[in-house]
Structures are given as structure tokens and as C-alpha cells.
C-alpha positions in Angstrom: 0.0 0.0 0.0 1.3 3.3 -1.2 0.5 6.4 1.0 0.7 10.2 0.1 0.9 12.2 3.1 -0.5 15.3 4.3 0.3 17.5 7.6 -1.3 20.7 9.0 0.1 21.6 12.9 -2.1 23.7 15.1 -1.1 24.7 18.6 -2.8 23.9 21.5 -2.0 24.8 25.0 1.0 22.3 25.8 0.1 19.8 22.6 -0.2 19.9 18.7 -3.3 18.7 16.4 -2.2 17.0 13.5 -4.5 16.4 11.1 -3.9 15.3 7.7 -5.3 12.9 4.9 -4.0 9.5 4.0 -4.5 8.7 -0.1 -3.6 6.1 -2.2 -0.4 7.1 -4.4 -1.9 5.3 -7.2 -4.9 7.6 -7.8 -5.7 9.6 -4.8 -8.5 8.0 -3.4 -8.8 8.1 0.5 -7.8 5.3 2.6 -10.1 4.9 5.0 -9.8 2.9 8.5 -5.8 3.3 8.4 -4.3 3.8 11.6 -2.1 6.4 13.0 -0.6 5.9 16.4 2.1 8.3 17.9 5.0 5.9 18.1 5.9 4.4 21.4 2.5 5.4 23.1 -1.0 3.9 22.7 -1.9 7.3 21.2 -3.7 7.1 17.9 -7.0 7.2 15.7 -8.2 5.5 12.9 -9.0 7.3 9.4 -12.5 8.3 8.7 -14.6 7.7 5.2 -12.6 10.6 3.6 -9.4 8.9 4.9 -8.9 12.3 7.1 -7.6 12.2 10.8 -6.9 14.1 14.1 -4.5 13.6 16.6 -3.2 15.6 19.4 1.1 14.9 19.6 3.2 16.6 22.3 4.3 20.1 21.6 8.2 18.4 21.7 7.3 16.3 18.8 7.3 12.7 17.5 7.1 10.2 15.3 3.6 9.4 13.5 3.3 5.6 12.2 0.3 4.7 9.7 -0.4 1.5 8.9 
């Protein structure tokens, strides 16, 4: 599975909201039900129907693993 990847960072008070959209490289269609977990923590979310998500990180940072 191919993934094209896309970020927009919004502060919050001591943690980030990333939100993006996962797509299919092929043709662009949303990937719906991926997951996204902050890596090393039981953080994460699953895609919606539009293959969108929300997630708040720590302001420091970190690694964001879809699968």
C-alpha cells in the first residue's frame, strides 16, 4: 500500500493537532480505517470515510506511524 501524506500543525496549550489525509499514491483516493498511532505510546486514531484524521502529539514532537 502506497501512502501520500499530508500535515497541518495547530497549537494547543502544551500539545499539537495534527490532522492530515491518508491517499492512495496510485490515484488519490482516501484510505479509509488506516491507523495512526504516535509511536511508542497507545496514542492514535483510525482514518475516517474521507481517509482524514486528528490527533493531538506533544508540543516536543514525535514520530507518526500509519499502517
Amino acid at each position: 500500500m502506497y501512502l501520500v501524506l499530508l500535515f497541518a500543525f495547530a497549537a494547543q496549550a502544551q500539545d499539537r493537532v495534527v490532522s492530515g489525509k491518508v491517499t492512495s499514491k496510485d490515484d488519490g483516493s482516501p484510505i479509509p480505517g488506516a491507523n495512526v498511532v504516535l509511536k511508542g505510546t497507545s496514542n492514535g486514531t483510525v482514518t475516517s470515510a474521507d481517509g482524514t484524521y486528528r490527533l493531538n502529539v506533544p508540543a516536543a514532537g514525535g514520530v507518526l506511524v500509519f499502517s
